[in-house]
KEFIDREN-296646 format. One record per residue (C-alpha): z, x, y; residue number from 0; residue in one letter. Coordinates in Angstrom, 3 decimals, padded with zeros to 6 digits, always signed. Each point is the difference from the previous one (the first is absolute). Example, Ala and Ser with C-alpha at 12.3 -4.5 7.8 and 13.67 -1.06 7.14 Angstrom:
! residues 2
> +007.800:+012.300:-004.500:0:a .
> -000.660:+001.370:+003.440:1:s .
//
This chain:
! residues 298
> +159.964:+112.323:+059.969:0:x .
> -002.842:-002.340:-001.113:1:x .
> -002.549:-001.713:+001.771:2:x .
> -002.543:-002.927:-000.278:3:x .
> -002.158:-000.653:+002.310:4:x .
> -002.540:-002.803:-000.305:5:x .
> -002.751:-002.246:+001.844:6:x .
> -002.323:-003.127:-000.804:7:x .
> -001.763:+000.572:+003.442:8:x .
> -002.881:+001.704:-001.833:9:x .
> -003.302:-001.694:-000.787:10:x .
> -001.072:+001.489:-002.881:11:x .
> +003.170:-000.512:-001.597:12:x .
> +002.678:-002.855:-000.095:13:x .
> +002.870:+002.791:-000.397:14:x .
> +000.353:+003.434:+000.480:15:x .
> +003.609:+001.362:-001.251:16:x .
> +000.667:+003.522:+000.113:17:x .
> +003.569:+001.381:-001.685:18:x .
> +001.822:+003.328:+000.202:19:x .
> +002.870:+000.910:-002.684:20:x .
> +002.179:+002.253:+001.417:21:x .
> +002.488:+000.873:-003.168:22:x .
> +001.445:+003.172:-001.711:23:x .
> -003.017:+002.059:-001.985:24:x .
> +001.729:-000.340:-003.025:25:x .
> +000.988:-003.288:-000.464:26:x .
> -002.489:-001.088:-003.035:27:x .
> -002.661:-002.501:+000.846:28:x .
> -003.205:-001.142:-002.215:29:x .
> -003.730:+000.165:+002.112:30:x .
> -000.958:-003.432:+001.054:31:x .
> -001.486:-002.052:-003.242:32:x .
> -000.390:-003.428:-001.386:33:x .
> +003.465:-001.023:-001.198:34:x .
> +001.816:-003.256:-001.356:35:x .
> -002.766:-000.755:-002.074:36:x .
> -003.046:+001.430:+002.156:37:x .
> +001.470:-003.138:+002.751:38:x .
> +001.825:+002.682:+002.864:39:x .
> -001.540:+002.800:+001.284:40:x .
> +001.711:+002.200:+001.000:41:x .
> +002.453:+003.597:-000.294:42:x .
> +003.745:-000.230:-001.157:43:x .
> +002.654:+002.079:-000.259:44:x .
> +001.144:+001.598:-003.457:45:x .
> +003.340:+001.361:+001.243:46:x .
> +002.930:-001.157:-001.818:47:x .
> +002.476:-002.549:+002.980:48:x .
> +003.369:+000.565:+000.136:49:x .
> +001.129:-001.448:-003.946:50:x .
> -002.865:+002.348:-001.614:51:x .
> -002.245:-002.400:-000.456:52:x .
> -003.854:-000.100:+000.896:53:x .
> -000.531:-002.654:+002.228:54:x .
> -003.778:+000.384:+000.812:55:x .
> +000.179:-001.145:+003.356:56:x .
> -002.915:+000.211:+003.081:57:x .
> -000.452:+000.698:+003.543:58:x .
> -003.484:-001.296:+000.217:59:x .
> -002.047:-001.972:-002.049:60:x .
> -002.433:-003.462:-000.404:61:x .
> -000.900:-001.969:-002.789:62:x .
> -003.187:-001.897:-001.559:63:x .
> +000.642:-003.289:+002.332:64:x .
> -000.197:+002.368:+003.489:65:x .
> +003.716:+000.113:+000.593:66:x .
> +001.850:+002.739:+001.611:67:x .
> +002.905:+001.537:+000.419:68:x .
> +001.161:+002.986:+001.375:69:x .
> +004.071:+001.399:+000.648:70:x .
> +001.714:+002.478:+001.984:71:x .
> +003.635:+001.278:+000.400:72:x .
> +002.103:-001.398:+002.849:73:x .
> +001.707:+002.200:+002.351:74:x .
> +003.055:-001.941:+001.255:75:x .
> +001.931:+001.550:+002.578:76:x .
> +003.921:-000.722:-000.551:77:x .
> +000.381:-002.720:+002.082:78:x .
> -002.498:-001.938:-002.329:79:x .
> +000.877:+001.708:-003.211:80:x .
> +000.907:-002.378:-002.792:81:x .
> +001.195:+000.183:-003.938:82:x .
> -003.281:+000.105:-001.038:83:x .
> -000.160:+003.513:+000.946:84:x .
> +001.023:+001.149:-003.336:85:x .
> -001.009:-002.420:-002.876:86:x .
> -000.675:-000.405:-003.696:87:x .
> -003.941:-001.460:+000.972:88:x .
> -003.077:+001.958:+000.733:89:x .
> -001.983:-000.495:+003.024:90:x .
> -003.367:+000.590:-002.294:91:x .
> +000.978:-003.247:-002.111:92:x .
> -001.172:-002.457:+002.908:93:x .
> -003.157:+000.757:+000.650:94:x .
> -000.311:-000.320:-004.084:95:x .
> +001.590:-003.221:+000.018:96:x .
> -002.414:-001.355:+002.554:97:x .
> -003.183:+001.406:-001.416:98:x .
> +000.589:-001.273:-004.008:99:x .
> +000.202:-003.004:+000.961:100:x .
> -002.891:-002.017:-000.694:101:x .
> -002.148:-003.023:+001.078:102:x .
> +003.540:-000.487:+003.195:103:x .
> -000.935:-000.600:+003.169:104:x .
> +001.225:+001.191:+002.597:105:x .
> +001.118:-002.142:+001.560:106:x .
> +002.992:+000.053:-002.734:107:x .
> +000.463:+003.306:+000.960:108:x .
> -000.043:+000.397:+003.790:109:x .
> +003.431:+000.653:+001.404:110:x .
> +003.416:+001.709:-001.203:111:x .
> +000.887:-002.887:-001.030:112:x .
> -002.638:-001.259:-002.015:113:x .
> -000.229:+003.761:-001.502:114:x .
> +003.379:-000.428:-000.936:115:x .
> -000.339:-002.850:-002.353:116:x .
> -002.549:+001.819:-001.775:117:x .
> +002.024:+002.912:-000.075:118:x .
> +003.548:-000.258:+000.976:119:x .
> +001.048:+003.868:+000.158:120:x .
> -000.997:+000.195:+003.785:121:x .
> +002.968:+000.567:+001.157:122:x .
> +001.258:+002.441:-002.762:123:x .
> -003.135:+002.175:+000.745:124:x .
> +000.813:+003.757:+001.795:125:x .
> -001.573:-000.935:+004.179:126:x .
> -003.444:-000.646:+000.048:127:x .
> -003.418:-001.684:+002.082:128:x .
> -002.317:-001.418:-002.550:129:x .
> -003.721:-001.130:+001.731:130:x .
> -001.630:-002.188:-002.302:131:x .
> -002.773:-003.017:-000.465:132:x .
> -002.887:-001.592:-001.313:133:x .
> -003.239:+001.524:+001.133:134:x .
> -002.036:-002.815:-001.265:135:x .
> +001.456:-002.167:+002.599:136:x .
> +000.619:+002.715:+002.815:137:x .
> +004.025:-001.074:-000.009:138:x .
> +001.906:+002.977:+000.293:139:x .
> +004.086:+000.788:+000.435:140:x .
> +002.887:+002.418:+000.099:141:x .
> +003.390:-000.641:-001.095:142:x .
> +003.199:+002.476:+000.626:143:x .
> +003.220:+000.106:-001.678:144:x .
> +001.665:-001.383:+002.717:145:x .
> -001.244:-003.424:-000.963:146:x .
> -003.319:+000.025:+002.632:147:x .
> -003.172:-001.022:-000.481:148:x .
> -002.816:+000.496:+002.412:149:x .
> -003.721:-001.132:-000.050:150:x .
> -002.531:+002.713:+000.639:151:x .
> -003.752:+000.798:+000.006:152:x .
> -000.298:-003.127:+001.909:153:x .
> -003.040:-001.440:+002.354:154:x .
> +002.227:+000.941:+003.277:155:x .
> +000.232:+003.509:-001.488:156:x .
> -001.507:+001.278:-002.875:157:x .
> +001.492:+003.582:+000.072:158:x .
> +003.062:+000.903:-001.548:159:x .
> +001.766:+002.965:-000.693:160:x .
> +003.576:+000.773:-001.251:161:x .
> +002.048:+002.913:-001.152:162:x .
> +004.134:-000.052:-001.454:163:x .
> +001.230:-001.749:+003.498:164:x .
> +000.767:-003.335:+000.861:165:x .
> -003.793:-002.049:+000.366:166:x .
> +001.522:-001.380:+003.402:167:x .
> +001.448:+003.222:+001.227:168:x .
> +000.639:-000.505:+003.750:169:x .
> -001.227:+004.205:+000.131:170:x .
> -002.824:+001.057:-002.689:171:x .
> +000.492:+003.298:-001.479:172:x .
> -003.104:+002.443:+000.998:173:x .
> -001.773:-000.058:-003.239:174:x .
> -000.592:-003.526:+000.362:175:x .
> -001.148:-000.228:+003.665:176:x .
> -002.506:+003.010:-001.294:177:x .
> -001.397:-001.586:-002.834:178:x .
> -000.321:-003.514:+002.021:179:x .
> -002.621:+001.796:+002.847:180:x .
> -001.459:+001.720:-002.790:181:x .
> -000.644:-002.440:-002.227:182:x .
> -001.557:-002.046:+002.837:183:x .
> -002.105:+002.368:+000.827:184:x .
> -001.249:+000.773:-003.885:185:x .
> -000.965:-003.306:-000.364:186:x .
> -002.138:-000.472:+003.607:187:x .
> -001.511:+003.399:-001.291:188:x .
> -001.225:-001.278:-003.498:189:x .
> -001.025:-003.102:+001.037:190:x .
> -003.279:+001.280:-001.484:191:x .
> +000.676:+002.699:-002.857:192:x .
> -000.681:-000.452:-003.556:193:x .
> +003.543:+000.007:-002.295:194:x .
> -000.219:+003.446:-001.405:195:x .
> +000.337:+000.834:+004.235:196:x .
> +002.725:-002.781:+000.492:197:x .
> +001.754:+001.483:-002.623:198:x .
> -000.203:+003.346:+001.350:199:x .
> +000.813:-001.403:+003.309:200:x .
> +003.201:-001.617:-001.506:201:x .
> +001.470:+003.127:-002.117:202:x .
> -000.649:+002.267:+003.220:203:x .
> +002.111:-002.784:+001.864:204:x .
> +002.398:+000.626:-002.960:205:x .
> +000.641:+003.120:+000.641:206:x .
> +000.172:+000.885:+003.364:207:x .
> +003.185:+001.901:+000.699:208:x .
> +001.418:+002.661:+003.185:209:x .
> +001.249:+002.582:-002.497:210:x .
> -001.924:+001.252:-003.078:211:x .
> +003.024:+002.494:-001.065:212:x .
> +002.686:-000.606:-001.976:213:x .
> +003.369:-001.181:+001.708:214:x .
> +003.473:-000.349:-000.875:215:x .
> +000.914:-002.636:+003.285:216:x .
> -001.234:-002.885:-001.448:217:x .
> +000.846:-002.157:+002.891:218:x .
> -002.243:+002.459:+002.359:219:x .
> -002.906:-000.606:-001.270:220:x .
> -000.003:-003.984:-002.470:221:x .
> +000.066:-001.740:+004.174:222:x .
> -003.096:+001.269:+000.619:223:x .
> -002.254:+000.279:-003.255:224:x .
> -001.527:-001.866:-001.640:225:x .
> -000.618:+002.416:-003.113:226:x .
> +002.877:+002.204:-000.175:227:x .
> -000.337:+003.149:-001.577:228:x .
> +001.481:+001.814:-002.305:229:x .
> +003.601:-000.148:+001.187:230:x .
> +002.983:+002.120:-001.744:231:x .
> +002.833:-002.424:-000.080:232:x .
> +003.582:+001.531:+000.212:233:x .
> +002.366:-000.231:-002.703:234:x .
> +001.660:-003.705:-000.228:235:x .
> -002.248:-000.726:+002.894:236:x .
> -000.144:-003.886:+000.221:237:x .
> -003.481:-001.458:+000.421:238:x .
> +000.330:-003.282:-001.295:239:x .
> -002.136:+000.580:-002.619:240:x .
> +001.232:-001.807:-003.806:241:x .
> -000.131:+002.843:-002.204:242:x .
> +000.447:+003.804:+002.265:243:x .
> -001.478:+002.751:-002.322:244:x .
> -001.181:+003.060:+000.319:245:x .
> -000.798:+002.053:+003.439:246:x .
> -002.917:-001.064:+001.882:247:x .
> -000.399:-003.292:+001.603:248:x .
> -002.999:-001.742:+001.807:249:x .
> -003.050:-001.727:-000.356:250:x .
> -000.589:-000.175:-003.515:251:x .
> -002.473:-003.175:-000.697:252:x .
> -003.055:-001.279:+002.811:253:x .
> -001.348:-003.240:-001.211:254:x .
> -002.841:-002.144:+001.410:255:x .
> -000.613:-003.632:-000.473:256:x .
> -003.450:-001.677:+001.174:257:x .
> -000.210:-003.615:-000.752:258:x .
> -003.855:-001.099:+000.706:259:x .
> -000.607:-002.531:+003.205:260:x .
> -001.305:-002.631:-002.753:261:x .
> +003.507:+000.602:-002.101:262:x .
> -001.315:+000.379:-003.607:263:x .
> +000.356:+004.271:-000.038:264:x .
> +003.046:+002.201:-000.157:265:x .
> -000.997:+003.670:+000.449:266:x .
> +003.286:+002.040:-000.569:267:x .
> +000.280:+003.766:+000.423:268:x .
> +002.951:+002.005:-000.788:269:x .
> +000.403:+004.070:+001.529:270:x .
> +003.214:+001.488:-001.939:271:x .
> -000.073:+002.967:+002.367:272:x .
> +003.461:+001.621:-001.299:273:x .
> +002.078:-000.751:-003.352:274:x .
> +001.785:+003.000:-000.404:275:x .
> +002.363:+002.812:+001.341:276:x .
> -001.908:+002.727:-001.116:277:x .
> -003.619:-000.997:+001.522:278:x .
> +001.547:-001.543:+003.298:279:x .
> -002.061:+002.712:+001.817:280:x .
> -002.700:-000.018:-001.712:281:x .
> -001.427:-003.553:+000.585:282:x .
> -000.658:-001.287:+003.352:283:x .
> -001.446:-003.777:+001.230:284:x .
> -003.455:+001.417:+000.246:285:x .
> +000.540:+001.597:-003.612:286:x .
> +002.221:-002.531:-002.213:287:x .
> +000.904:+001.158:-003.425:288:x .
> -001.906:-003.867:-001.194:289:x .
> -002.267:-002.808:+000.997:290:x .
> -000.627:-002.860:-001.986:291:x .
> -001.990:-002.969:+001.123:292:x .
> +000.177:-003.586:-000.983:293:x .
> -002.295:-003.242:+000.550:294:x .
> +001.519:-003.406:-001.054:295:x .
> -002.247:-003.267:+000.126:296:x .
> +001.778:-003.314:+001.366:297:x .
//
């Protein structure tokens, strides 16, 4: 289960977003890089959808004017379950849509319904939270499948974090109530540090977890990490992911955003700790199998 967690409550720097991946090792993805003619930065899947085809999708990614855009599964229990559960649309095409678009503002963009005009597959899109926004002018949102739209990262509070549950949920799954004290207390702790710390500060928040062997309950162990190891996943085992391949499950992708306090620097950093089966034990958060490292002028 995924998890973003992000803040504008630090001095140094306007935003701070910090993103976990939790998918199946083997589902094919390309390492973060300039894309849609050097304008999006960001990884994207290579794994064929459901018709075969190559859709290219993202999870997490900005582009050249300092927007944003980052989406995670939606974990609906039945009661709130809709059609859109199965469906012909990839989640990674919406964060896509937003980010090629140039020269918009966004205040065009900022609500489900406004998002729909631009792209009117919403609702024929598998469950999903999308967080997304303009760093430029600090105005940030989530949308959910469900047809909600929330403002975020706002003066009254500038921390947010969300996983695959409801953004309003009335009881916050562990994982989340974790990585809200923690990420507090990175940022009172860094107040001071240099990036190259920060960033280390933020990929050790990343990838704190309870269990550091592999599992095969997932449920045991995705309430209460935020990096979840390298977790054998049952045969037909339904995790909500798109595309269910291979064995091993977890955190597969850490990446770190850090937009600079005066706005006119992206620096983006992507850890691809697992991407296969066969090394699942040999990589670990502290060890990925890549880094690479972006800076983008606004």
């Amino acid at each position: 289960m995924c998890i973003l967690m992000a803040t504008t409550a630090h001095p140094k720097y306007s935003l701070i977003l910090i993103s976990n991946r939790d998918e199946f090792y083997e589902r094919k993805t390309h390492l973060s890089c300039l894309n849609h003619d050097d304008f999006i930065l960001s990884p994207f899947d290579m794994s064929s959808n459901s018709k075969g085809e190559q859709s290219h999708g993202t999870w997490c990614g900005v582009n050249k004017e300092g927007k944003v855009g980052v989406i995670l599964n939606l974990r609906l229990s039945d009661s709130t379950k809709t059609a859109t559960s199965k469906t012909p649309f990839s989640r990674g095409a919406i964060p896509i849509e937003y980010l090629q678009d140039k020269g918009s503002d966004f205040q065009d963009w900022n609500s489900y319904k406004k998002f729909n005009k631009h792209y009117p597959y919403l609702s024929e899109t598998g469950s999903f939270n999308f967080f997304y926004g303009d760093s430029r002018v600090g105005a940030y949102k989530v949308i959910d499948s469900l047809g909600n739209d929330y403002s975020v990262l706002t003066d009254t509070n500038p921390y947010m974090v969300i996983s695959n549950d409801l953004v309003n949920s009335s009881e916050k799954w562990g994982k989340v109530k974790l990585a809200e004290d923690l990420l507090h207390k990175m940022v009172l702790s860094s107040l001071d540090d240099e990036e190259d710390i920060i960033l280390e500060k933020c990929f050790a928040l990343a990838s704190n977890s309870v269990q550091d062997q592999p599992a095969t309950k997932q449920e045991a162990i995705t309430s209460a990490c935020i990096y979840v190891p390298p977790l054998l996943v049952p045969e037909n085992k339904d995790l909500g992911a798109s595309l269910p391949c291979g064995k091993y499950y977890g955190t597969r992708s850490q990446i770190v955003t850090l937009v600079s306090e005066d706005k006119k620097l992206i620096t983006f950093v992507e850890h691809v700790v697992h991407d296969s089966d066969a090394e699942a034990m040999i990589f670990t958060p502290e060890k990925p199998k890549s880094i690479v490292k972006f800076h983008i002028k606004l």
